[in-house]
C-alpha positions as a Markdown table, in Angstrom:
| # | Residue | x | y | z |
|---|---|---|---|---|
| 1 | Unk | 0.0 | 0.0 | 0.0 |
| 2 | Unk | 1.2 | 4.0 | -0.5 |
| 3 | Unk | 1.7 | 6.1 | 2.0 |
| 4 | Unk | -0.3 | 8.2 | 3.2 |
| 5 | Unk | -0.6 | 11.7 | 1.7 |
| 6 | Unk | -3.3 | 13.4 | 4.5 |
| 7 | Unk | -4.5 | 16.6 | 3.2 |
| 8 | Unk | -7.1 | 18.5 | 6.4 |
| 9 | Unk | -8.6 | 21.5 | 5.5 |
| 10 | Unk | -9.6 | 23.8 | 8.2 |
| 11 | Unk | -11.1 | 26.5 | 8.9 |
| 12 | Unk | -10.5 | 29.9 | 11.1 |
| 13 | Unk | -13.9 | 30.8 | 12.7 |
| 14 | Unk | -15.3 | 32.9 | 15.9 |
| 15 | Unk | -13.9 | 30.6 | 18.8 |
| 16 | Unk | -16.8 | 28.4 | 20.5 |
| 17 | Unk | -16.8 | 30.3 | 23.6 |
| 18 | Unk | -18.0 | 33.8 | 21.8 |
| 19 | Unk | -21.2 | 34.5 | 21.6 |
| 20 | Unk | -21.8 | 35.5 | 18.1 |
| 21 | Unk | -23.4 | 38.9 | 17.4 |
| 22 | Unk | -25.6 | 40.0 | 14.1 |
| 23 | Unk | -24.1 | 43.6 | 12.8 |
| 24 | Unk | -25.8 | 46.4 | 12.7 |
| 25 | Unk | -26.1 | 46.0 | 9.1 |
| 26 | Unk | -28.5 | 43.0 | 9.9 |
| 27 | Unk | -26.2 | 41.0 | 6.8 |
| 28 | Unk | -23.4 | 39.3 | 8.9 |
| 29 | Unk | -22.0 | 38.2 | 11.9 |
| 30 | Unk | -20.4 | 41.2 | 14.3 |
| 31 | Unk | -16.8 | 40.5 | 13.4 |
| 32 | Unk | -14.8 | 43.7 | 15.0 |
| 33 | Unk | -12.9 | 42.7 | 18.1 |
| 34 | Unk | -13.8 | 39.0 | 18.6 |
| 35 | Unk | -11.6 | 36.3 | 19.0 |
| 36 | Unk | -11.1 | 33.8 | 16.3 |
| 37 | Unk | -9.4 | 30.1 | 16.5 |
| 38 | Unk | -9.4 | 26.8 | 14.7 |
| 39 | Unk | -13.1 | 25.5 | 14.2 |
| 40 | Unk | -13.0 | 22.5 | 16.9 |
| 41 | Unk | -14.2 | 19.7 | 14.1 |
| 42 | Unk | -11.2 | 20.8 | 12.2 |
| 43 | Unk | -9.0 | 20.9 | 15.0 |
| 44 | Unk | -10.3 | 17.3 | 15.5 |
| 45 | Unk | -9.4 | 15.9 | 12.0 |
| 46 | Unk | -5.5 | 17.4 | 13.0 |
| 47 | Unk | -5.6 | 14.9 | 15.8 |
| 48 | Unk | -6.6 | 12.2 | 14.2 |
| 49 | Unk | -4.0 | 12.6 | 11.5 |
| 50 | Unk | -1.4 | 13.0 | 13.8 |
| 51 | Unk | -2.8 | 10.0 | 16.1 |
| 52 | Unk | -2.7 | 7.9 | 12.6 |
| 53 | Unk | 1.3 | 9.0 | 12.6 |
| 54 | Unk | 2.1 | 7.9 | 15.9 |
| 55 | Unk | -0.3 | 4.8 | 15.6 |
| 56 | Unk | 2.3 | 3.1 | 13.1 |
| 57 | Unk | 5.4 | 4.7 | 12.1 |
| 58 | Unk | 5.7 | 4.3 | 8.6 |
| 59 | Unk | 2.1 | 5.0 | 7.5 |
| 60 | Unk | 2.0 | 8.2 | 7.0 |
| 61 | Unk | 4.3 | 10.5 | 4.5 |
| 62 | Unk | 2.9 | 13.9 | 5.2 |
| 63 | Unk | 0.4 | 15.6 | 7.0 |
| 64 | Unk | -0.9 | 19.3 | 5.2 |
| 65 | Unk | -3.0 | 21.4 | 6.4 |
| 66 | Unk | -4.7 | 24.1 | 4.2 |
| 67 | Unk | -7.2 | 26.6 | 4.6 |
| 68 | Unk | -8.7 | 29.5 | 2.8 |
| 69 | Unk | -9.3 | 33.2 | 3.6 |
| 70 | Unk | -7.8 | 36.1 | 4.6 |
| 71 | Unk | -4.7 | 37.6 | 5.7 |
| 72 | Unk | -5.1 | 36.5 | 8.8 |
| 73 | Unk | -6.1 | 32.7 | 8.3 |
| 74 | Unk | -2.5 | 31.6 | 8.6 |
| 75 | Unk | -3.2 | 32.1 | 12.4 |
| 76 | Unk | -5.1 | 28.8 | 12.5 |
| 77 | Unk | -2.5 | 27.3 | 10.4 |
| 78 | Unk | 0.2 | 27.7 | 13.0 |
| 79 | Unk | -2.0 | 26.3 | 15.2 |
| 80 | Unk | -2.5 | 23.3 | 13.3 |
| 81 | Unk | 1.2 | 22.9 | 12.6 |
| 82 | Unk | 2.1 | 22.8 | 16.3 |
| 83 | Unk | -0.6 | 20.2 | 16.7 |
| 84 | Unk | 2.0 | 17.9 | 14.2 |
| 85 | Unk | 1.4 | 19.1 | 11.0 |
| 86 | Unk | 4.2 | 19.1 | 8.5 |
| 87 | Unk | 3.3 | 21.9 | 6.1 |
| 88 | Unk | 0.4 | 24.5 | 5.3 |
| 89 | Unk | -0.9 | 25.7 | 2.6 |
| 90 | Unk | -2.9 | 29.3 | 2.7 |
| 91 | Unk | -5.0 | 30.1 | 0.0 |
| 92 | Unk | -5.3 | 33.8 | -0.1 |
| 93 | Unk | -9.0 | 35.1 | -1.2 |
| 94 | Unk | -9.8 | 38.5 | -1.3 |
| 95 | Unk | -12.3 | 40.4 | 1.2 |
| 96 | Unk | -15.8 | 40.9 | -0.1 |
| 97 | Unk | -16.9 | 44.3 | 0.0 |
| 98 | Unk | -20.6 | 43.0 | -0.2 |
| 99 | Unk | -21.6 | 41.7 | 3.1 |
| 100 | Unk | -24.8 | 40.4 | 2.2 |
| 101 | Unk | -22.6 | 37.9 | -0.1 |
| 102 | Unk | -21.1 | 34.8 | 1.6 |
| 103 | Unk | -17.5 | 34.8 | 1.5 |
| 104 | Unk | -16.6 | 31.1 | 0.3 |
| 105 | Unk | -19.3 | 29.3 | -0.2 |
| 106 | Unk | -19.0 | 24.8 | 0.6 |
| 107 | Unk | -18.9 | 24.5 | -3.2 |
| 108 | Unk | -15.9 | 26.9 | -4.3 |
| 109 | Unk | -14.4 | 25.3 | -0.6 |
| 110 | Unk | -14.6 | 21.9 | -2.2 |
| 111 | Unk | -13.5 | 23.2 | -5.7 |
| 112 | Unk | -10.2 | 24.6 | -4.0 |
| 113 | Unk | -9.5 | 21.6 | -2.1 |
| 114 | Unk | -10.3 | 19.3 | -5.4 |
| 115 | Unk | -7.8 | 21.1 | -7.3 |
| 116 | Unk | -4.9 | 21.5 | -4.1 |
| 117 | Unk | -5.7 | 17.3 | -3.7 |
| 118 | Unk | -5.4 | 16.9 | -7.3 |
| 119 | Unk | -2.0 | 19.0 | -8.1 |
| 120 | Unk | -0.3 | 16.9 | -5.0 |
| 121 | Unk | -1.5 | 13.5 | -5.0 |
| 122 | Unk | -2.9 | 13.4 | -1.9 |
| 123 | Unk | -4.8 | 9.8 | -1.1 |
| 124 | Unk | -6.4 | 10.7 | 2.1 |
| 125 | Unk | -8.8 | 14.0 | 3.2 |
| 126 | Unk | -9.7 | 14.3 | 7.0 |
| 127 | Unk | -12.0 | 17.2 | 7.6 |
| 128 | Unk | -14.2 | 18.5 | 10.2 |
| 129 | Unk | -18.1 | 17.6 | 9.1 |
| 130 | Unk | -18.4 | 21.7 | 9.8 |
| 131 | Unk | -17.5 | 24.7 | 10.5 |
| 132 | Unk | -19.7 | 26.5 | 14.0 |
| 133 | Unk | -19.8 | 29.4 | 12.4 |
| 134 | Unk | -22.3 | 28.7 | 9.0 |
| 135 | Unk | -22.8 | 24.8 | 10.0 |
| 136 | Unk | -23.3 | 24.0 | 6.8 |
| 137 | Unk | -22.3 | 20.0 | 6.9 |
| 138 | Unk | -21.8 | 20.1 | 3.0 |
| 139 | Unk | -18.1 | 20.8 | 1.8 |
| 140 | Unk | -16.8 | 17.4 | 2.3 |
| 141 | Unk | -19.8 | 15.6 | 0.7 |
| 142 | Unk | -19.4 | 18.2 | -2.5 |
| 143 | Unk | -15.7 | 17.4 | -1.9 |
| 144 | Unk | -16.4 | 13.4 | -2.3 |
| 145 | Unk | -18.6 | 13.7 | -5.4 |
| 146 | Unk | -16.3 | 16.5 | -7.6 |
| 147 | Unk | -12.9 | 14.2 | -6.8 |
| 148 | Unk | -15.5 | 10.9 | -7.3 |
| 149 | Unk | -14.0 | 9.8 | -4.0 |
| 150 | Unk | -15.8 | 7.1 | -1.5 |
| 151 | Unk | -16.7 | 9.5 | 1.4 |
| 152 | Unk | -17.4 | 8.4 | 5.6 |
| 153 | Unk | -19.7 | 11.2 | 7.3 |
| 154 | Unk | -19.7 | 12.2 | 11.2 |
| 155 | Unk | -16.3 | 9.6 | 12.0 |
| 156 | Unk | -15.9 | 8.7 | 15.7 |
| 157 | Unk | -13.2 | 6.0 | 15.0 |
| 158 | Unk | -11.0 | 5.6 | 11.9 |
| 159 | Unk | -9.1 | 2.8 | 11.0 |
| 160 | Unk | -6.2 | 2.0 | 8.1 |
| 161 | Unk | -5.5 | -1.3 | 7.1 |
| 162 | Unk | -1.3 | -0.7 | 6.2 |
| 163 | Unk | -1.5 | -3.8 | 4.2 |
| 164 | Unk | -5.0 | -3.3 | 1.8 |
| 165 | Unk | -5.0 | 0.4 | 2.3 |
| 166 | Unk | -8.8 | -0.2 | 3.0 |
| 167 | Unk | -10.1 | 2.6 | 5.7 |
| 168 | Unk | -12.7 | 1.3 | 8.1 |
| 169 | Unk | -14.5 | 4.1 | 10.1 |
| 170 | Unk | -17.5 | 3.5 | 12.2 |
| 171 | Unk | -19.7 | 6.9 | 12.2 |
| 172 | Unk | -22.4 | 8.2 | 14.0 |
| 173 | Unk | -26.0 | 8.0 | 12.6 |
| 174 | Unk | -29.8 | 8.4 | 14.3 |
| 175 | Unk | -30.3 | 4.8 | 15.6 |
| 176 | Unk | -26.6 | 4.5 | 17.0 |
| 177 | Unk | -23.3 | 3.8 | 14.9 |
| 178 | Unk | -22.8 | 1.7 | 11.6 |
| 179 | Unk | -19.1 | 0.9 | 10.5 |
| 180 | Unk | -18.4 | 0.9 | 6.4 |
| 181 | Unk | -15.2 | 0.4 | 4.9 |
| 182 | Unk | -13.8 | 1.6 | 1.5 |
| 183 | Unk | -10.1 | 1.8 | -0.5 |
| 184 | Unk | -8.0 | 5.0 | -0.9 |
| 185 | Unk | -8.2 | 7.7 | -2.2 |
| 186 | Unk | -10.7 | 8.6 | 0.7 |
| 187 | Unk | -12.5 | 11.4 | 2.1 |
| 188 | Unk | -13.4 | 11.3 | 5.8 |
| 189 | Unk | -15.3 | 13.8 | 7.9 |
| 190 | Unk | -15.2 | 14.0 | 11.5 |
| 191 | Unk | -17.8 | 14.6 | 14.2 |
| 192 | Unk | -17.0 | 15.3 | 18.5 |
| 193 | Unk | -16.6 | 11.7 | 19.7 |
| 194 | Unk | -13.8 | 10.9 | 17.7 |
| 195 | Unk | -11.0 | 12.4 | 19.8 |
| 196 | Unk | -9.5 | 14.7 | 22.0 |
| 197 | Unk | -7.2 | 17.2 | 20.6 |
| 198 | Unk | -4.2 | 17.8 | 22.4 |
| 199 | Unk | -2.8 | 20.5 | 24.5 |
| 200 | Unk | 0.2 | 22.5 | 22.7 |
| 201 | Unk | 3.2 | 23.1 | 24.3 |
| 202 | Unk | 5.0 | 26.3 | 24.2 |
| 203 | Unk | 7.6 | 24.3 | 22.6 |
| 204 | Unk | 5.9 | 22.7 | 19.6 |
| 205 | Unk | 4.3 | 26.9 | 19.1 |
| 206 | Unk | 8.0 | 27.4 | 18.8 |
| 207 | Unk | 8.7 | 24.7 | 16.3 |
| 208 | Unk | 5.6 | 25.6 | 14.3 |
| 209 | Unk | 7.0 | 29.2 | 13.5 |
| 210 | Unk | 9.9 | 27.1 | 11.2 |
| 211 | Unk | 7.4 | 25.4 | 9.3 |
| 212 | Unk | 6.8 | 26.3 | 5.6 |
| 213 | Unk | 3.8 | 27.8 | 5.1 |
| 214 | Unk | 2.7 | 28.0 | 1.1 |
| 215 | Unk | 0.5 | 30.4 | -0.1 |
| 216 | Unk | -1.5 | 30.0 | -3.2 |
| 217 | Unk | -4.2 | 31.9 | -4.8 |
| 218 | Unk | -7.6 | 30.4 | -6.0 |
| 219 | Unk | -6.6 | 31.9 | -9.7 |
| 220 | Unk | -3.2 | 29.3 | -9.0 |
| 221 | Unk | -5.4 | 26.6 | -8.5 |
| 222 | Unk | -7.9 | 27.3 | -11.4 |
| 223 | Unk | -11.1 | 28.2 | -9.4 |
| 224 | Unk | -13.9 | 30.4 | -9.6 |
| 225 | Unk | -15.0 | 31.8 | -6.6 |
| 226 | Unk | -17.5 | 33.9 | -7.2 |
| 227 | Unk | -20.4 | 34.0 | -4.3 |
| 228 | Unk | -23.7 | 32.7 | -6.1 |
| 229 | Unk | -25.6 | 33.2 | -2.7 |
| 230 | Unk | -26.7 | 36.3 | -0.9 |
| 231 | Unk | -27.4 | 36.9 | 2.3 |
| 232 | Unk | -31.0 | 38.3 | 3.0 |
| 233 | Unk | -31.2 | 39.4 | 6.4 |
| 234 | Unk | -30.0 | 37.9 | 10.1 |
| 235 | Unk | -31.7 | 38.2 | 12.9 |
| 236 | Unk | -30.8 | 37.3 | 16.7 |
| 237 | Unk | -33.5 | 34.1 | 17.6 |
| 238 | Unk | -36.1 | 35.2 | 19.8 |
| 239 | Unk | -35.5 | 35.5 | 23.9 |
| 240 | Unk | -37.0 | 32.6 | 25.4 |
| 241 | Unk | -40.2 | 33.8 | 27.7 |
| 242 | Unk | -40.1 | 31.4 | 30.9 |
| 243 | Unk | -42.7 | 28.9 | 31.9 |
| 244 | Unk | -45.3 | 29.1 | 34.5 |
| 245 | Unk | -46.6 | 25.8 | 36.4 |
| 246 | Unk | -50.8 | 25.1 | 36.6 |
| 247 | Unk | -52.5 | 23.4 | 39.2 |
| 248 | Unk | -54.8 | 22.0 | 37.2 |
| 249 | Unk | -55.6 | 20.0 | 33.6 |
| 250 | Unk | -58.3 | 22.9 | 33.1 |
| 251 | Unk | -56.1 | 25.8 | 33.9 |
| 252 | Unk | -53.5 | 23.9 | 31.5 |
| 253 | Unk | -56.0 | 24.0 | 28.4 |
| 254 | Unk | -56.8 | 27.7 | 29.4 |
| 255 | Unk | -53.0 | 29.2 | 29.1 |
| 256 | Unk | -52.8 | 26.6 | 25.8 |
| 257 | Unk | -56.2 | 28.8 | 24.7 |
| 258 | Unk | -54.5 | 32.0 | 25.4 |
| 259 | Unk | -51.1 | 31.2 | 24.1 |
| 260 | Unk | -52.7 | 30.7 | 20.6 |
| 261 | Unk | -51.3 | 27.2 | 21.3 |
| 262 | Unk | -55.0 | 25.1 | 21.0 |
């Protein structure tokens, strides 16, 4: 079997402990002054690319991470390198001027990362099922069908046969957890119970600042980006009005009556 060749795209979003706040423009998602980090289902599909490193020495030939946005997306790279990764890949996309357009949209996201995976041979995509920012759940499935890949949804174990090259990954669906198996070239996407990331040392930060760091432009790769979607309007979800306890099954159907509810 060849080596591995992990490619694991991720993605710099508003970190999971911000509260996210619509703009006054009531088009996007307050951006000034809030802390960004590596979305946690991408940070994820690091660790498990890593973990299949250390698991059996010899499996893996490379581990790149790559990610698309702005200037300051190679923040989240470096994080990802001092997780284990070897290389990283930004792919610089301009700002958009027009808020009410979506940025990258999961289809130019999975062109991009057809055309990187193309150009370098790699035989093996890890990626987080989504992003908490847009939770979209679509960019690896798009991903699967453009490369004609076999694809593994919501992962919480993964499994590489060194001999066969066969990947067995058991994943989570509604009536528990199924386990399917398929050959490489693979794409797999990875959901919350499939690991714990690991803590960085100050050390491996260190090490991660010697790491090359390519930059690439979606023009380098071939790809239109162009946003096909707009945004119409945002709105904050409604506060949540408490509840109030009844006595009795008549008083119950009353407040249902004047709630509009019966």
């Amino acid at each position: 079997m060849a080596r591995l060749n992990i490619l694991v795209p991720v993605k710099r979003a508003i970190d999971y402990a911000i509260k996210p706040r619509v703009n006054t423009t009531k088009a996007t998602i307050e951006t000034n002054g809030v802390k960004f980090s590596l979305n946690p289902f991408c940070e994820i599909a690091v660790e498990e690319a890593v973990r299949l490193r250390e698991g059996n020495k010899g499996l893996v030939e490379s581990i790149t991470v790559i990610s698309a946005g702005n200037a300051k997306t190679p923040d989240v790279l470096r994080s990802a390198l001092a997780m284990g990764a070897d290389k990283a890949v930004h792919i610089d996309t301009p700002e958009v001027e027009d808020a009410s357009s979506l940025s990258l949209e999961p289809l130019a996201v999975a062109k991009l990362l057809k055309a990187y995976a193309e150009k370098n041979s790699n035989n093996l995509i890890i990626m987080g099922k989504q992003s908490i920012d847009d939770d979209s759940n679509q960019t690896g499935q798009m991903l699967a069908g453009l490369l004609n890949w076999p694809q593994a949804t919501n992962a919480s174990e993964v499994v590489v046969d060194d001999a066969t090259g066969i990947v067995t990954v058991t994943r989570e669906v509604d009536g528990g957890s199924e386990t399917i198996s398929a050959p490489l070239p693979m794409i797999v996407t990875t959901d919350l119970r499939l690991n714990v990331p690991r803590y960085t040392k100050l050390q491996d930060i260190m090490k991660a600042k010697k790491k090359k760091t390519e930059k690439v432009t979606p023009a380098d790769l071939g790809v239109d980006i162009t946003s096909r979607l707009k945004i119409v309007s945002l709105a904050d979800p409604p506060k949540r009005v408490g509840g109030a306890k009844v006595d009795s099954v008549d008083s119950l159907i009353s407040k249902l009556k004047e709630a509009g509810a019966i």
